[in-house]
C-alpha positions as CSV (number, residue, x, y, z in Angstrom):
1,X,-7.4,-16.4,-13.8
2,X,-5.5,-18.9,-11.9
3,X,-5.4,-18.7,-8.0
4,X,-3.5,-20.5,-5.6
5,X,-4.4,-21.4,-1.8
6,X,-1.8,-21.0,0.9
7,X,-1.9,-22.2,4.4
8,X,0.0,-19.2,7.1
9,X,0.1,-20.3,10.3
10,X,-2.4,-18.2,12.5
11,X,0.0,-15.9,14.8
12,X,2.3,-14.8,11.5
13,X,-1.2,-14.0,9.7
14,X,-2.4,-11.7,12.9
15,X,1.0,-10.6,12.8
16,X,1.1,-9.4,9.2
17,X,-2.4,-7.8,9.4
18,X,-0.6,-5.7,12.0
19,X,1.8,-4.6,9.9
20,X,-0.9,-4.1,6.9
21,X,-2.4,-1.4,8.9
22,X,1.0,0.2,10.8
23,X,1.9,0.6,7.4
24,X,-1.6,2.3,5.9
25,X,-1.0,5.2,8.9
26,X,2.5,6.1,7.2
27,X,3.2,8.9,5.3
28,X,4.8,7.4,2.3
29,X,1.6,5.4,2.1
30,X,-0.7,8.2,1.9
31,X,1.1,10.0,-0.5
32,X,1.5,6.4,-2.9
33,X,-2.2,6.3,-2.3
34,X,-3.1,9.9,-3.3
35,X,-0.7,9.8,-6.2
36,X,-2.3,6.6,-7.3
37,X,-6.0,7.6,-7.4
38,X,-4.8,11.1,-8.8
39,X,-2.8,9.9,-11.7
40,X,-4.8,10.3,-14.6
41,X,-5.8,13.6,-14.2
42,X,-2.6,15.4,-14.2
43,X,1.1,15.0,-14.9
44,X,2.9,14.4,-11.8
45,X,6.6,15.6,-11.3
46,X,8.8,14.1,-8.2
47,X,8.7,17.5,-6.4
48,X,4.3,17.1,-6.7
49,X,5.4,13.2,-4.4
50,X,8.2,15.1,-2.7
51,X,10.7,13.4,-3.7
């Protein structure tokens, strides 16, 4: 596995871990999240996301 080092400047990488966890208290999140650890045991249909 190949990984790379990037330099971010400091107020852009507080920034983003804002945004990181503004998005984890979202809806769409949770239901991404609880589709994903879900998935293997059953058959989901877009009406089961609410889509």
């Amino acid at each position: 596995m190949n990984t790379e080092t990037i330099t971010v400047p400091k107020d852009e990488y507080f920034q983003l871990i804002a945004e990181v966890e503004t998005l984890r208290r979202t809806d769409l999140y949770r239901k991404l999240l609880h589709f994903t650890e879900h998935i293997q045991k059953k058959k989901f249909t877009r009406a089961d996301l609410g889509f």
